[in-house]
N, C-alpha and C positions, 0 to 999 in steps of 0.2 A: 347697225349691221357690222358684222365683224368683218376686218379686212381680209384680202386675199393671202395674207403671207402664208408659206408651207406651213404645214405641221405634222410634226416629226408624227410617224406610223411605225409600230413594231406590233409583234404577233404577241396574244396572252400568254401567259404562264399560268399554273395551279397557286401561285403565289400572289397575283392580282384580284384573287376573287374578294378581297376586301376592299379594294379600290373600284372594280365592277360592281360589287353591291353599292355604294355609296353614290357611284352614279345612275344607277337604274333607281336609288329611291328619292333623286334630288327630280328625275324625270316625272317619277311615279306622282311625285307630291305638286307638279307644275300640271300634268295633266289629269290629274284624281285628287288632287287634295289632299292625299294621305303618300306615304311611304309604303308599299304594298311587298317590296322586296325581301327575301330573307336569305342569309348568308349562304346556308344549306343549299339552296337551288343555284345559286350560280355556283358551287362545289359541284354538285351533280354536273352541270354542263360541261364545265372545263376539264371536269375527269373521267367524263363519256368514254369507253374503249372505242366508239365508233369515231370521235373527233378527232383530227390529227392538228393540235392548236398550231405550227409551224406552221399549217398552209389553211387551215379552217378558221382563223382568228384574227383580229384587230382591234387596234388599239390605236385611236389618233388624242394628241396631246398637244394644249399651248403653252407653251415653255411648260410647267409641269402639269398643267392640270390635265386631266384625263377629261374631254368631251364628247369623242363618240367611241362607239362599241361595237362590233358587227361578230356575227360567229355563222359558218353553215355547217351544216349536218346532215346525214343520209341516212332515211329509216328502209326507201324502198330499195335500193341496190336497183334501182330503173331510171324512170325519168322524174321523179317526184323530188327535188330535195326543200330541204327549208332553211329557212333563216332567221336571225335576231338583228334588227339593226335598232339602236340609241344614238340621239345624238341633241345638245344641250342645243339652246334658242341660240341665235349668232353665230352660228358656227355650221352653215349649209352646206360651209364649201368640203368641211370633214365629212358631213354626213354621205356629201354625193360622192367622193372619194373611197370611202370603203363601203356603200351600195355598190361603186362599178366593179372594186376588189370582188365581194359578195357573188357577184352576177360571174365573171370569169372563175372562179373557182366553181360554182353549181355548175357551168356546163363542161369544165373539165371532169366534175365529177359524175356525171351524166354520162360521159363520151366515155369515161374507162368504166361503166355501165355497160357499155353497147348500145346505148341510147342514141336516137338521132336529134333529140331537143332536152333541153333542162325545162322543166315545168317545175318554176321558183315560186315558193309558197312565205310571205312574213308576215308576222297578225302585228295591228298596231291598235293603239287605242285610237275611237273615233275622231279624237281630236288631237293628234300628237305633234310632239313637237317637230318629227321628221315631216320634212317639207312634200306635201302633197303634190304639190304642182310641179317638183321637180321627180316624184317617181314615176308622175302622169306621162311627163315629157319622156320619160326614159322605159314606156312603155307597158305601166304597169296598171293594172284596172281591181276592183273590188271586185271580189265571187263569194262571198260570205260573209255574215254577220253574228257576233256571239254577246249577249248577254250575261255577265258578272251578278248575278244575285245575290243578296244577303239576306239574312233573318234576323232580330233580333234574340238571345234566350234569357230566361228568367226560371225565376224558382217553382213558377209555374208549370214547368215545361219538362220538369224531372221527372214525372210521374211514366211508369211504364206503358207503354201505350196497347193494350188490345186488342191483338193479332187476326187479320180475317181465320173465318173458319180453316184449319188444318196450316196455316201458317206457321213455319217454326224457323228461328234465326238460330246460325252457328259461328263462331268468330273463327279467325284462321291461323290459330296459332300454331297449329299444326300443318308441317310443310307440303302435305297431301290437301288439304285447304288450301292452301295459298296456290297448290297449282289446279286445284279446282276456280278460285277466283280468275286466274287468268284465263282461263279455257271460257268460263264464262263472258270475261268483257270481251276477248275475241271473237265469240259467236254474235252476244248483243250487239257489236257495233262494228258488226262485220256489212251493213249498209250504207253506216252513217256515211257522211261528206267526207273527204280526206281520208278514212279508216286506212292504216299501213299496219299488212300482219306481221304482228312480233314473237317469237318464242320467246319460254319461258326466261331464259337469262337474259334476252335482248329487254325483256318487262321488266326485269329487277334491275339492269344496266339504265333503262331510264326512271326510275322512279328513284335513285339514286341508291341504290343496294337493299335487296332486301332486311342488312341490319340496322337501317335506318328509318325502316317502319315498323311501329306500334300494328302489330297483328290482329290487338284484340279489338281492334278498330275499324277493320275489314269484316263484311258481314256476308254470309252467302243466305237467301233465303229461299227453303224446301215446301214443297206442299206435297205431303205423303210423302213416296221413295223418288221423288224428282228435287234438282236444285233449279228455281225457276229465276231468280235474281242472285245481283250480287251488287254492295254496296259498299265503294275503296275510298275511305278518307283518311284524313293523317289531323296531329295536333299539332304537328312543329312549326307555325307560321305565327307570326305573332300579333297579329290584328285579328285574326279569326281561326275557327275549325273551318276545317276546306274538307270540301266533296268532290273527290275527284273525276269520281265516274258514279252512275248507276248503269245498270244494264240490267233489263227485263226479257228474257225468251218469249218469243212472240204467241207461244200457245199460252201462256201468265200473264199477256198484255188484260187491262180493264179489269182486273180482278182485287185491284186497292194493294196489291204487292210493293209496287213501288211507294204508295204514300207510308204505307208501317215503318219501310225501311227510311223514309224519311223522319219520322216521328220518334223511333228508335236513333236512330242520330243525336235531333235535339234533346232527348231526355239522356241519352249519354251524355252529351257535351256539356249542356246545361251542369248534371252534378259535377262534374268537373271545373266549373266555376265561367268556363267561358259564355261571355255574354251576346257575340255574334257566332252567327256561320253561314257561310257561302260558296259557291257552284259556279260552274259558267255553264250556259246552254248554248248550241244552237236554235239562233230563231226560228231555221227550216226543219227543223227535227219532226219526223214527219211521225215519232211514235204519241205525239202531244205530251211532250217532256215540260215544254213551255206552263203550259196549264196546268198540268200537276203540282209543280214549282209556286205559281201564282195562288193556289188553290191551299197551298199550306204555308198561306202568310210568306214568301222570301218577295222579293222587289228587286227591280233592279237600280243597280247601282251605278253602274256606266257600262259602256257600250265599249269592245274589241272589234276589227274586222280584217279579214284575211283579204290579204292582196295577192295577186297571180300574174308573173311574168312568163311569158316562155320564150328561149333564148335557141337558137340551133345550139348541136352539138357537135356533129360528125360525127361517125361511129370511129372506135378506139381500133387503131391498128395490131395485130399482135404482135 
């Protein structure tokens, strides 16, 4: 157990994110096995226009090494915010340090909301290295469970897959697509658990700009003159192709819409030489996302869970 001496806490910079990656993948690799991190996404976070890192950020340090990490953010402008918290084995006492930093900043940011409570949302992996029993103590409970899937691809997997009847895929490379994709996954998962509605810039503000994604890799899929899914993955990760959403309109539910757009996936990825790809689910996902997943060969991998604090706010004075 590491001793109680200080440690030095300053807020991130856009110049840290190579020092934040190397720690989220020493993390990644003590609770997963592997290194799951990529540079790009903690770029995206700390360049967020909605992040203000001087008061949303931390950074706790023993003599120089960097241990823990915390960051919050606001997608609802209500009572909903969320958080990132890291933090290496021995070192509890940094962790519970900028958790309580975390917690005071979500309900200040809640209160200049007009919110009367901060409902603090952080996903951890199911076994992580942040101390469970000190978030329990400081009042924090599970409300959800997600699933990390993978698949393996092979040369096998290249072949085009044939489309149900009247099915037809279009990529989004064009910006009138891309703002049909988002209109899409906002409608699809406009029930899900968590869902916070974003417009279109706020979508491209968190997926780290739209020129940082491969368009021809976003697929909407029509049946006749309707767009009934849409499938948003990306290549830039570097242990697997990642799926970042599907989303089915509910009159296209059970129609094998979704599995094409899954098999259209693997046979793109596949030619492209990559040999995994992977998703995260909700277990509760009540459109049987789960199953569909299981049913075209992905497994999972390891286990994430969302934790929920809620903190008062007071409402913000003008």
């Amino acid at each position: 157990m590491h001793s109680e001496a200080p440690y030095a806490v300053r807020p991130a910079t856009t110049g840290d994110a190579s020092l934040i990656c190397a720690l989220l993948n020493e993390i990644d690799t003590i609770e997963t096995g592997r290194p799951d991190t990529d540079l790009h996404s903690v770029e995206a976070d700390l360049a967020h226009p909605e992040v203000d890192l001087a008061r949303d950020s931390w950074l706790a340090f023993d003599g120089d090494r960097l241990v823990a990490y915390a960051l919050v953010w606001d997608e609802s402008q209500g009572e909903r915010i969320d958080a990132d918290h890291y933090v290496l084995p021995g070192h509890e006492a940094a962790g519970e340090r900028l958790l309580a930093f975390a917690e005071d900043r979500a309900a200040d940011r809640a209160r200049a909301n007009g919110a009367s409570r901060a409902v603090l949302h952080l996903h951890l992996n199911a076994e992580p290295t942040t101390d469970l029993d000190m978030i329990a103590r400081r009042g924090w409970r599970r409300v959800r469970r997600y699933h990390v899937m993978t698949r393996p691809l092979s040369a096998a997997d290249q072949a085009a897959p044939e489309p149900p009847a009247g099915v037809v895929l279009r990529d989004c490379r064009d910006d009138v697509d891309r703002q049909r994709a988002h209109a899409l996954l906002q409608e699809t998962f406009s029930e899900h658990f968590d869902h916070q509605p974003r417009t279109y810039a706020q979508w491209l503000d968190d997926i780290g700009g739209g020129d940082r994604i491969d368009w021809s890799l976003v697929w909407i899929a029509s049946v006749g003159a309707e767009d009934a899914a849409v499938l948003f993955s990306r290549d830039d990760r570097k242990n697997m192709a990642w799926i970042g959403n599907i989303g089915v309109r509910r009159s296209f539910r059970g129609r094998g819409v979704a599995g094409h757009l899954l098999r259209h996936a693997f046979a793109v990825y596949a030619a492209r030489g990559r040999d995994t790809i992977g998703l995260g689910v909700d277990t509760q996902n009540e459109t049987g996302a789960l199953r569909v997943y299981e049913a075209h060969g992905m497994r999972t991998l390891h286990a994430v869970d969302t934790w929920e604090v809620v903190l008062p706010a007071g409402v913000a004075v003008a």
